[in-house]
N, C-alpha and C positions, 0 to 999 in steps of 0.2 A: 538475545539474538538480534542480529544488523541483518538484514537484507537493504541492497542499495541497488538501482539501475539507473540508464538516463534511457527518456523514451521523445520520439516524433510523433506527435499526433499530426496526421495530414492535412492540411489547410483545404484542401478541395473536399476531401469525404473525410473527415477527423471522424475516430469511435470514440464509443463508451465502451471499456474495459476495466476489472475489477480486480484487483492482488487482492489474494484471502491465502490466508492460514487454516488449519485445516488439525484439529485434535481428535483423531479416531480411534483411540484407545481404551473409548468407554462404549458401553451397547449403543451409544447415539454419538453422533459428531456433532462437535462443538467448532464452529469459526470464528475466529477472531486473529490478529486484527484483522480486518476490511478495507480497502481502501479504494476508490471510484473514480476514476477520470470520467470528465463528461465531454460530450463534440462541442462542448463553449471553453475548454479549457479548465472547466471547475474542478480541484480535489478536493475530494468529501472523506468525512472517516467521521466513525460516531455520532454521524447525526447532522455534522457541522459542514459548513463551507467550510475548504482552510485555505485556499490560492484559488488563484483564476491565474494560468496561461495560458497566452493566445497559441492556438494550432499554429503547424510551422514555422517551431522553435525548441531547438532539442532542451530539454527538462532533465531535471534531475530530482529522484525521488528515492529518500531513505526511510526507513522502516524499523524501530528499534523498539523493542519489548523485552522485560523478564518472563518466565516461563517458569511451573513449580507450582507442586502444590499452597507454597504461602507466597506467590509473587504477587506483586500489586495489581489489579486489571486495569491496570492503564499503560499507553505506549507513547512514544514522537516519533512526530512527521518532520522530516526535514524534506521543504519543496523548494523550489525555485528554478532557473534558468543555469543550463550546464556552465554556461560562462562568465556569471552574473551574481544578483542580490541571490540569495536564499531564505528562507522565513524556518525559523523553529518553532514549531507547536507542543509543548511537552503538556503532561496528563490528560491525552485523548480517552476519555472514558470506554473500555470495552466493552461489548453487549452480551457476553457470556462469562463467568465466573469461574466454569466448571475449565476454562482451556487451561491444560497443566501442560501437553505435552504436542508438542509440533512433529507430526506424522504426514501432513502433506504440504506442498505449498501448489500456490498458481496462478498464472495473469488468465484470464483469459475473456474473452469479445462478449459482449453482450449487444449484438447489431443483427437484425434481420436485414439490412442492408449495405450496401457496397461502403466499406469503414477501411483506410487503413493509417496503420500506427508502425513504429518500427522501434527495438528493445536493442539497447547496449550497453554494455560493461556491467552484466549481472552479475551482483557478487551476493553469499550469503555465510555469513560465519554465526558460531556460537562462543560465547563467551560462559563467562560463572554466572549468568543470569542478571546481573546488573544491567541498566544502561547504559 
């Protein structure tokens, strides 16, 4: 599976917002992958820093995992600047074992305060499960 977008974190009020996957086909949901913008420009996934963009620069962020009972748990980040360097992180460790099957996806805010961000050119395909 690819999911790609390019996102604005706002330089004035930048958020923290989270992309998670979402496997709810067992009695308990399973997320994986995860992934964390922070209002310093950090993306996080697995534990790790993996870039720092400065707010008030559109970004680009892809999202590539297999999926399946025997896929490997681990995914790549492709980050960087929409019209720039990009940085490849490939075998991001997942934090659950059990995700086989992608039943939800979703960005969404994690700000009790005045945050904004803005998403474009979301795309998400499925392939044969490879990356």
């Amino acid at each position: 599976m690819k999911t790609s977008f390019d996102y604005l974190n706002d330089q004035q009020h930048p958020a923290r917002f989270r992309v998670e996957f979402r496997d709810w086909s067992g009695s308990r949901w399973h997320a994986d992958p995860t992934v964390t913008v922070q209002p310093n420009g950090a993306v996080q996934a697995g534990g790790k820093e993996l870039a720092v963009v400065a707010p008030g620069r559109w970004t680009h962020l892809e999202i590539r995992f297999p999926y399946g009972p025997d896929a490997p748990t681990t995914c790549t980040i492709i980050v960087g600047a929409r019209d720039g360097e990009t940085r490849t992180i490939p075998d991001i460790l997942l934090a659950s074992d059990q995700f086989t099957t992608c039943t939800w996806f979703g960005i969404s805010s994690l700000d009790n305060k005045k945050a904004t961000y803005c998403l474009d050119n979301v795309r998400m395909t499925i392939d044969d499960g490879r990356q």
